[in-house]
Structures are given as C-alpha cells and as structure tokens.
N, C-alpha and C positions, 0 to 999 in steps of 0.2 A: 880071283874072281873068274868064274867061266863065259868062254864070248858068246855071244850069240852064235843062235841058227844062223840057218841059209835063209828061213821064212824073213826071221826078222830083220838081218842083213839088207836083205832086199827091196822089204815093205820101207826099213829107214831108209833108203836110196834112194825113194819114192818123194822123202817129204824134204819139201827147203825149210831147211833150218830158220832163217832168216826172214819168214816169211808169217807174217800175221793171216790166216785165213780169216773168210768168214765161216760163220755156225754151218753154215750149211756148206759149205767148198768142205770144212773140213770132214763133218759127215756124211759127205757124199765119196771124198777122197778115202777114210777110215774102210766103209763097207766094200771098198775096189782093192782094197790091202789082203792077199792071199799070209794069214800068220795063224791059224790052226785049223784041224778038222771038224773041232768041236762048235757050238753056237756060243763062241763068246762074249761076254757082259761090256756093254760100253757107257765107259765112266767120262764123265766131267770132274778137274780137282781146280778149284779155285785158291789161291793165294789173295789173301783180303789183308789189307792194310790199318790192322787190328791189333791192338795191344794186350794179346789173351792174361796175362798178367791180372789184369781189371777185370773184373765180373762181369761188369755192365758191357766190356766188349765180346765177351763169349755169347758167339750164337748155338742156340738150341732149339731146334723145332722139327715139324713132321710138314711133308708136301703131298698130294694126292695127284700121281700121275695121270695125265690122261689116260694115255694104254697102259698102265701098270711096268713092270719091272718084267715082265716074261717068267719069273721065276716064281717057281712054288714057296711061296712062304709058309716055314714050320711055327705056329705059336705054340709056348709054351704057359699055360696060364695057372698062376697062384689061385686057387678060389676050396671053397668046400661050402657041402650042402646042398643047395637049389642051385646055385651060385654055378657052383663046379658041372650041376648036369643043363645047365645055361651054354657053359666054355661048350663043353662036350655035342652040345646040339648045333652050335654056333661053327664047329669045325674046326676047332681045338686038335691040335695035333696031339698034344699033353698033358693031362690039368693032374694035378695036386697038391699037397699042401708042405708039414715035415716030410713025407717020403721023398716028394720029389725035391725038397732042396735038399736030402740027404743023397740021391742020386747025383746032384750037381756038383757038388760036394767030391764026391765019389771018382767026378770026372765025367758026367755026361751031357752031352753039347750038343745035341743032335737036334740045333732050335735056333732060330734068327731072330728071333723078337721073344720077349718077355712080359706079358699080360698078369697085370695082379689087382686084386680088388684091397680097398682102403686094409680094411682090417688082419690082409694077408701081406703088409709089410712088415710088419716085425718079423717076421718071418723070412720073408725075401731079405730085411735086412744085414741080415747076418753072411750074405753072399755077395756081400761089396766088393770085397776083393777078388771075387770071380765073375760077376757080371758086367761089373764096375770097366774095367782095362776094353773088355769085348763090345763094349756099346750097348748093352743086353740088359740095363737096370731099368723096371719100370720105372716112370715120369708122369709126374700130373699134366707137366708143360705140354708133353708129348702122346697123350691118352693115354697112355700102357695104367696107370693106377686107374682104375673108374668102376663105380659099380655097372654100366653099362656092357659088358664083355660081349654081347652082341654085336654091335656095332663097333667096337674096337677089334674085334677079329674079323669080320664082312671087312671093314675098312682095311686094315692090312694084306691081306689077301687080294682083294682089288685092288692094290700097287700103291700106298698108305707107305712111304718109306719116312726115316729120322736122319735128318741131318743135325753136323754140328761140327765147331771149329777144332782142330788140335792142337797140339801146344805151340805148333808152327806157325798158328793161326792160317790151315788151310781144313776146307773144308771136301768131302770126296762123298759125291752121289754116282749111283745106278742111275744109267739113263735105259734101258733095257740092251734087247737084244740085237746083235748084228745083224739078224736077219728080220729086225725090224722094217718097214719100211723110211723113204727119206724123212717122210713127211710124220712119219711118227714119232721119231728120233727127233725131230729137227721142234714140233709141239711138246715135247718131254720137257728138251734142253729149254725154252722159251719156258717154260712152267716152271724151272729150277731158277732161271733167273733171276724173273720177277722175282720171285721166294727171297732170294738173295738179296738183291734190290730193296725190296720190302722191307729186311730183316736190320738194315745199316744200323747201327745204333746212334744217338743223337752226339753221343760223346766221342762215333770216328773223326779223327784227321786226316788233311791229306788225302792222296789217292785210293779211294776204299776197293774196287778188285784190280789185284796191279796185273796176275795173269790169269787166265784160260787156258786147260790145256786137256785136249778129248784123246782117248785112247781105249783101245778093247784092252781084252783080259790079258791075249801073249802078245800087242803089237807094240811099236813104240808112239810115244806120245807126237800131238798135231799141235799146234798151237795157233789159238785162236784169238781176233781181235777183240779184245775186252772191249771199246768204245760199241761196236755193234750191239747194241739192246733193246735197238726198233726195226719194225717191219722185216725180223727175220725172215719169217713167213713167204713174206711175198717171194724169197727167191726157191724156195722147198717146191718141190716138182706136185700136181694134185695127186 
C-alpha cells in the first residue's frame, strides 16, 4: 500500500482522532483542510445498525438537496418515440432504446443516473449486471422507471441524489462541494439526516446510526457525533 501525501499527512494531523465533532465543527474544520487543487466532493458515510441480510432492513431511496450536489449530473434515459423526444427536451444527456443498451453493453459509461419509462425495462433488463453493481438500474422506489421523464430529469439535475445501504450496511451520500458554503453544507447534511432518520425500518435493533463520518474526495475522514440531530443549524454561520 502507498503512504500518503504531504496534503493528507498534514490535513490528518489536523484532526483528533478521538474526538466526536459536531456537523458543523466538522464542516467547518473539513473546508480549513488544504488536501487538493481541484473542488472536491464532500461525503457523509454512515454505518447504520442494520441487518442487510433482511430485506426489510435494506434502505433504498432518493433525497432532494437543498443546493443540489454542485455536480453536473449526466442522464441517461431509456424511452422512444414522443417519449424519447420528451428525455431529449427535458435535458437528457442520452436517450435511446436497443442501441444504447447495446453501447452499454459495449462499455459506455459516461452517465450517473439511468431514467427509463415502464415499457423500456425489458430492455434495461438485460443490463443488470452492468447497472446493477454501479447503482445505475432504474427504480420505481427511486423515480428512475416513470412515465413522467420531465420531472425525473429537472428533478435530478436539481440535486435529486439515491441513496441506499451496502452490504456493510453503510450508506454513502454527496453532500456537494468544498467550496460550498458552511451553511450550505451544514443544510444538505441536516437534509440527509432526517432522510436517514425517517428511513429506520420498524424491524431495526439496537443502536440504528452507530457512526458518522464526513470527508472530501482526497482528505481523510472527520468523525462526527451521531447523537447531534437537532438544532444543528443554529451553530452554521448565516
């Protein structure tokens, strides 16, 4: 395994180990962390006290950020016909039908979300095993199947991200940009919460988020006090 940079060397030097921050100490402490050139993505991963094993524990859903993800989201949408020049009007990065799951197929990936309409599953079907692994299969749960392709691609694009647990039973969201501000960052993570919060299933045990833990794209991970899940707000700068 190779060591770390000098960046990240240093940015972990920064953070106590031992120490539970709150949301905002640590997102405030995160964007003071000098660890790349570029605008990197800052994540929340939660570890939830879920026994992915069981159906009923597997969470699966979609949250609508306040300020969106900063990132240009590419869709790719299954449709033809009206349908298809609907995707294409709507700001469809990609719409087709066999060709483009014969592109997928082929190897092309150049797409973060996958939109398809009822009738264009059997179709998308047959690319389980290449959508399936990347998080990429449309969802009724999650809007990606809808005749409504409008508002499934408006809504994605305006910061419309899917969450869902892994076999770890941890879950990993985009909270946007570094160069977010506090307060925007700090109403994302409050927006992912609740989501979480919301999402418990009746049949968890036990302690359901055991940790928190925020980090950008090259930095190392912050760790945060999972009991804080009121009035974060009040400590986020206006």
């Amino acid at each position: 395994m190779s060591a770390h940079g000098k960046q990240y060397t240093a940015a972990r030097a920064r953070i106590d180990r031992e120490t539970l921050y709150s949301p905002v100490q640590a997102i405030r402490l995160l964007k003071e962390l000098q660890t790349a050139k570029f605008d990197e993505t800052v994540e929340v991963h939660f570890r939830l006290g879920l026994n992915v094993r069981h159906a009923e524990e597997q969470l699966r859903g979609t949250i609508m950020l306040p300020h969106g993800t900063g990132s240009d989201m590419r869709v790719a949408v299954f449709a033809q016909g009206e349908k298809a020049a609907e995707a294409e009007a709507a700001g469809a990065d990609v719409v087709g039908g066999d060709d483009l799951a014969q592109r997928i197929l082929d190897g092309f990936d150049d797409f973060d979300v996958t939109v398809a309409t009822p009738d264009m599953m059997v179709t998308v079907g047959k690319l389980g095993r290449v959508l399936g692994p990347s998080g990429k299969m449309p969802n009724p749960k999650t809007g990606t199947v809808t005749m409504d392709l409008k508002k499934a691609i408006e809504d994605i694009k305006s910061g419309k991200i899917e969450y869902r647990t892994d076999r770890e039973g941890l879950v990993h969201v985009s909270l946007g940009k570094k160069s977010f501000g506090e307060r925007e960052l700090s109403e994302n993570y409050v927006t992912v919460l609740e989501e979480i919060l919301r999402a418990k299933p009746s049949s968890a045990k036990g302690r359901y988020i055991k940790t928190i833990t925020l980090c950008s794209t090259m930095g190392p991970g912050i760790k945060v006090d999972p009991s804080r899940t009121r009035d974060v707000l009040e400590e986020a700068t206006a």
